[in-house]
TORLOLO-458275 format. One line per field, with one value per residue (C-alpha): residue number from 1; residue in three letters; z, y, x. Coordinates in pm, 1 decimal, padded with zeros to 6 digits. Layout:
k (NUM/...)
r (Ala/...)
pz (Z/...)
py (Y/...)
px (X/...)
REM end
This chain:
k (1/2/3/4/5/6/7/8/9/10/11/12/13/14/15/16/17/18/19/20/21/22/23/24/25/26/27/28/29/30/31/32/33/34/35/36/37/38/39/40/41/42/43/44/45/46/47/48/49/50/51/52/53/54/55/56/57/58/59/60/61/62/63/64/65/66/67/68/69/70/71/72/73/74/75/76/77/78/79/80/81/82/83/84/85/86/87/88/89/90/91/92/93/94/95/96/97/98/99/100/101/102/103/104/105/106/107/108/109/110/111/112/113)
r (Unk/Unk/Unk/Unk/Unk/Unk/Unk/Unk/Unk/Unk/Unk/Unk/Unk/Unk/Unk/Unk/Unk/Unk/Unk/Unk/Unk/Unk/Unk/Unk/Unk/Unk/Unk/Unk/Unk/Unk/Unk/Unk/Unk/Unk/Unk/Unk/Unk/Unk/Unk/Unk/Unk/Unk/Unk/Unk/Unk/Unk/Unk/Unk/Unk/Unk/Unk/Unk/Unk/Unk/Unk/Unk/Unk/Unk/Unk/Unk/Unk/Unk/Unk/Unk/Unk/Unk/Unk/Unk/Unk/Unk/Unk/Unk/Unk/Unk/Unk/Unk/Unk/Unk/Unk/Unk/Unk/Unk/Unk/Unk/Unk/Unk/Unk/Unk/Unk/Unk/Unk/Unk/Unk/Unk/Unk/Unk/Unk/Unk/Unk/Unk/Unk/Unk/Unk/Unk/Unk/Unk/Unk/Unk/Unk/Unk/Unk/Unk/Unk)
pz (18445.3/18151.3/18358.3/18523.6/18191.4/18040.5/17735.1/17515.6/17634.0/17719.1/17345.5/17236.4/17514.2/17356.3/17033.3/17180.7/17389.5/17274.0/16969.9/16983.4/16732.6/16500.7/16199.1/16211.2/16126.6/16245.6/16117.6/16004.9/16301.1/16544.1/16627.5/16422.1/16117.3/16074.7/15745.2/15726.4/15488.6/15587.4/15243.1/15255.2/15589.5/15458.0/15075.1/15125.2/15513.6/15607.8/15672.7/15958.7/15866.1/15928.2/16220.0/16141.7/16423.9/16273.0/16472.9/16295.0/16386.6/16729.9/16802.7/16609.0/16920.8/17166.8/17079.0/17081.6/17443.9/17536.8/17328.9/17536.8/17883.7/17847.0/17697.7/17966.4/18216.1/18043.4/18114.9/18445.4/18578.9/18534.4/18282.0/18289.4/18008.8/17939.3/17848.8/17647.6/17486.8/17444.8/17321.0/17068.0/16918.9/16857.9/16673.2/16491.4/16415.5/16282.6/16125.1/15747.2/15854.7/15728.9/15845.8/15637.8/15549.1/15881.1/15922.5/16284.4/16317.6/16250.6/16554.0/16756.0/16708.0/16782.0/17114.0/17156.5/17297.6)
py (07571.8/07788.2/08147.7/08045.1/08087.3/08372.6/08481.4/08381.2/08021.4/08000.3/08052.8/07822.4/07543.7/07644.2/07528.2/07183.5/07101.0/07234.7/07035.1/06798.5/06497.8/06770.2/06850.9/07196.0/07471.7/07751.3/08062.0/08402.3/08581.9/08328.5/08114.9/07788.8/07680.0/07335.1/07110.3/06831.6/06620.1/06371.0/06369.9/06779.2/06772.5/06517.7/06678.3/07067.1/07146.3/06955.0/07234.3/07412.8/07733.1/07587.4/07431.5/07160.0/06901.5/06552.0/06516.8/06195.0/06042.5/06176.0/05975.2/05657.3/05697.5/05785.6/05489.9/05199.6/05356.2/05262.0/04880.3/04823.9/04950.0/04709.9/04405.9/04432.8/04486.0/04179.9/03962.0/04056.1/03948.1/04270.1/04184.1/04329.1/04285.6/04689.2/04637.5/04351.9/04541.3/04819.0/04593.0/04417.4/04723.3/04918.3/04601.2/04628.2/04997.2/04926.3/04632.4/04700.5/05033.1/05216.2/05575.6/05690.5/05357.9/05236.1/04958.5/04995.7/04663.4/04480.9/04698.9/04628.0/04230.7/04226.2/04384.5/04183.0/03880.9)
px (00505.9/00448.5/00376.1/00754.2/00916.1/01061.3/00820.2/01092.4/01117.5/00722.1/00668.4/00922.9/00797.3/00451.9/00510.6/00614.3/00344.0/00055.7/-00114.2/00196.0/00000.2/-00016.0/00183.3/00306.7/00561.4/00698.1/00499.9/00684.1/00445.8/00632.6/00299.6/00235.1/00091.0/-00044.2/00080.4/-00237.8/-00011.0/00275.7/00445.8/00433.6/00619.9/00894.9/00906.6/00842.2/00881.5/01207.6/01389.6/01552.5/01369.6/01048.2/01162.5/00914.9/00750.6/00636.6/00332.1/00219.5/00561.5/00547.1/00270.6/00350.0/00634.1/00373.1/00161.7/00510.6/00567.7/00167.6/00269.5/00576.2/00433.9/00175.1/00360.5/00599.4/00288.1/00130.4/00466.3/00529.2/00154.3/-00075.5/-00302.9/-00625.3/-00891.2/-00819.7/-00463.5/-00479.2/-00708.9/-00515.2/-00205.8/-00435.6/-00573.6/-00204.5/-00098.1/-00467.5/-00428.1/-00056.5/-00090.6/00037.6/00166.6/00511.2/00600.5/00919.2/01004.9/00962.0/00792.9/00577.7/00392.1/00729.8/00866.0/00548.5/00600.6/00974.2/00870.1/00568.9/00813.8)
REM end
């Protein structure tokens, strides 16, 4: 969909898409510049100017959207050995784990049912 766009919008739509796990500000030549710390992005990027992307957070979100596909998949009869794998190891990999003050595996067991 990208060569439909106007180059305007293609870069902006660029900027979302493309390394979207990733840390990253806006650069002053209009591309991107990757931040590798969390606390950097929350203390020294939150700004509009660098019209800053959380990557880290995006796919904290990315990864309770896989937990409550398959929980719900789980309850409702479609439970292959893959996706309780896949359930158990997003509560293993967020087990003890705050973003922001948010605390993930608490979310993940509230929505485990």
């Amino acid at each position: 969909l990208l060569p439909l766009l106007s180059p305007y919008r293609r870069g902006e739509m660029a900027y979302f898409i493309y390394d979207e796990f990733a840390n990253k500000i806006r650069g002053q030549d209009g591309g991107y510049k990757m931040v590798e710390s969390a606390e950097d992005m929350l203390k020294v990027y939150n700004e509009d100017r660098f019209d800053p992307i959380d990557g880290t957070l995006i796919k904290v979100a990315d990864n309770i959207g896989a937990f409550i596909e398959a929980a719900a998949s789980i309850r409702n009869g479609v439970n292959p050995p893959s996706l309780i794998e896949a359930k158990s190891t997003l509560l293993k990999k967020y087990k003890n784990y705050s973003i922001f003050g948010i605390d993930v595996e608490k979310i993940l067991m509230g929505l485990e049912g």
